[in-house]
N, C-alpha and C positions, 0 to 999 in steps of 0.2 A: 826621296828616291836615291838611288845608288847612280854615282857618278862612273863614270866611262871615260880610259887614261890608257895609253898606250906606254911602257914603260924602255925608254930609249936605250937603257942597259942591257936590257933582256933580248931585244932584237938580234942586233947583231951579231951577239955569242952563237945565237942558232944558226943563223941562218949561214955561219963563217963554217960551222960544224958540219954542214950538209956537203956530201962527195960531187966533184963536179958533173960527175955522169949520171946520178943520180942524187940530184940536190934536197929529194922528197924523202928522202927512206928515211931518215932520223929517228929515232923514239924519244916521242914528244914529253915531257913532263907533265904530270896530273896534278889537277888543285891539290894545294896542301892545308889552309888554311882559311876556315870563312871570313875574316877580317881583313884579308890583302890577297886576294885570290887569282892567281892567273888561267885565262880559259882560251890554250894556244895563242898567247900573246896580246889577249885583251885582257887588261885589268880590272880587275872591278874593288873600287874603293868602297867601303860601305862608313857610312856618316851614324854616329847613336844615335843622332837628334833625326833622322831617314822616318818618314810616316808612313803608313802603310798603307799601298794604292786603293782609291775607291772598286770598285767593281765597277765602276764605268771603264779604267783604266786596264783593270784585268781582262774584262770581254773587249776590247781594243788589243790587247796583246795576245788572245787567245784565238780567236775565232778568223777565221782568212773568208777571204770576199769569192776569190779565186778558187774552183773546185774543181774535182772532175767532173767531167761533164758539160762543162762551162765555155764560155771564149772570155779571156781574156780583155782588157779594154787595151787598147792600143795603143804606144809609145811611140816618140821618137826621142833618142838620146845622142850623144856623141860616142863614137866607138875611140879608140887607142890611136888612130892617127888623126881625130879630128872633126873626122866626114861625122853627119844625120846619119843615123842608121834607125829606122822604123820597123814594128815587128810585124803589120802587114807587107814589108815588103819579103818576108820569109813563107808567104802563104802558097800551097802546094808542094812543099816537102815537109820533114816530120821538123822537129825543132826541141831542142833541149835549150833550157833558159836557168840559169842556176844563180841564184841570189847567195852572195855571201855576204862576211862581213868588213874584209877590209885588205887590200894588199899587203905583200911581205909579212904575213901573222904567221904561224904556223901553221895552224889546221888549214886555213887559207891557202898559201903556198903548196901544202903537200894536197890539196884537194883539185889544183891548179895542174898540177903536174899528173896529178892520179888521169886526169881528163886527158892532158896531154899524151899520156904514154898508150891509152886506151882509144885514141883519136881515131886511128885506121878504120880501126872494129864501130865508129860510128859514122865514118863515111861510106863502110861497107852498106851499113844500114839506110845509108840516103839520107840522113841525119845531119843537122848545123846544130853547132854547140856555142851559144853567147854567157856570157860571164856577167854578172853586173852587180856593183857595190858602191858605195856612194863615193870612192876615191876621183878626184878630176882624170881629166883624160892623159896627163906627163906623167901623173903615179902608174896609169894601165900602162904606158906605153914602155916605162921602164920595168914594169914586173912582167910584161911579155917580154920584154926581151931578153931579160936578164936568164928566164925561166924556158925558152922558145916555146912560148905557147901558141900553137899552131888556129887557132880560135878565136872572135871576136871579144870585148872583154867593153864594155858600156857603162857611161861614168853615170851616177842617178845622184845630181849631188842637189842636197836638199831631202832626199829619198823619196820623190814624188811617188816615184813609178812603183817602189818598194809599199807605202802605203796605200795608197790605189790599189794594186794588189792584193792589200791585205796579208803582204806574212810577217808570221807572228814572229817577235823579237822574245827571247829567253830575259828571265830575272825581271819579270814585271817589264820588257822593253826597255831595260837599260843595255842588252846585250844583243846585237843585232843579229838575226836569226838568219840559219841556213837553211837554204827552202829552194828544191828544184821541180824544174815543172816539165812535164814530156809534153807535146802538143803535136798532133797528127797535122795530116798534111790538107785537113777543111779547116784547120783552126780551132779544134777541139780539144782539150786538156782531157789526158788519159792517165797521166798520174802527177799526184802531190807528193813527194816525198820528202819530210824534213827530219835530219837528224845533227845535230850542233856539233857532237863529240866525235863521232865517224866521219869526216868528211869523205873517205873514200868508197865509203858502202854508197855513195851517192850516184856511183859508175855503174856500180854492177846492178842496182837495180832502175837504175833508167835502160840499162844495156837489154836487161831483161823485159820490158816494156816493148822498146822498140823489136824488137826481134818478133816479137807477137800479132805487130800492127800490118 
């Protein structure tokens, strides 16, 4: 399997490149390379001797537990300052719950901020927006702040809640998947949307969700 590295060089230069008013706008860099590949700041190592996953491991990476139509199973995690935050405790208003894959990445950060600048337009909607990636709760509380993200941000470290869930991770799940859930206000998921490379399309069509409900 293909190993999973954050590349300490790489961070920085970006994220020092981003304008303070808008620290998201950047044009991100595309893989160049299948042998040393960066995917918005995740690197993916690839080994020769790397075997190729059984089909137990691909239907584990493919298939989500989590659908529309469904209720979710219920969590409690630590949010950014520390406190239990449980996702019945969000039951009777709508809910947007957006799995990424890591603080300070790229697509991460600009998908961070895309939510951010789109914030109004989902408190208009009655809407709470939670963030959650397996970083601890000192990584959320500095990339909120660094970023002001006006939204809760939920540490899943271990990735319980991400597996429980069932969303799928790209690259055989060596690459942890971005996957957002809209869920009504009985506790019901109305939409799945996952898309790795787009983080921002991730707005507008939750945006377009809610607006419906």
């Amino acid at each position: 399997m293909a190993s999973l590295t954050l590349p300490n060089h790489y961070l920085p230069t970006l994220l020092r490149s981003h304008s303070p008013n808008y620290p998201c706008s950047q044009n991100l860099p595309l893989p160049s390379t299948p042998s040393n590949s960066q995917f918005f700041g995740l690197k993916l190592s690839h080994s020769p001797s790397s075997s190729i996953p059984s089909s137990s491991t691909l239907r584990g990476s493919i298939f989500a537990k989590v659908s529309k139509g469904s209720k979710p199973p219920n969590f409690t995690l630590k949010d950014q300052n520390g406190k239990n935050v449980s996702l019945s405790s969000f039951k009777g208003k709508p809910l947007v719950v957006y799995f990424y894959p890591a603080d300070e990445t790229p697509g991460c950060t600009k998908q961070a901020c895309a939510f951010r600048d789109s914030y109004e337009k989902f408190k208009k909607a009655g809407a709470v927006v939670v963030g959650i990636s397996g970083d601890d709760a000192s990584s959320h509380k500095a990339f909120a702040s660094k970023y002001k993200l006006p939204f809760t941000l939920l540490s899943d470290e271990g990735n319980k809640v991400r597996k429980e869930w069932g969303v799928p991770g790209d690259f055989f799940g060596s690459l942890p998947g971005r996957e957002t859930y809209v869920i009504d206000k009985n506790g019901v998921v109305q939409l799945v949307y996952n898309n790795q490379f787009q983080p921002e399309k991730h707005i507008d069509e939750t945006l377009k969700i809610l607006q419906s409900l």
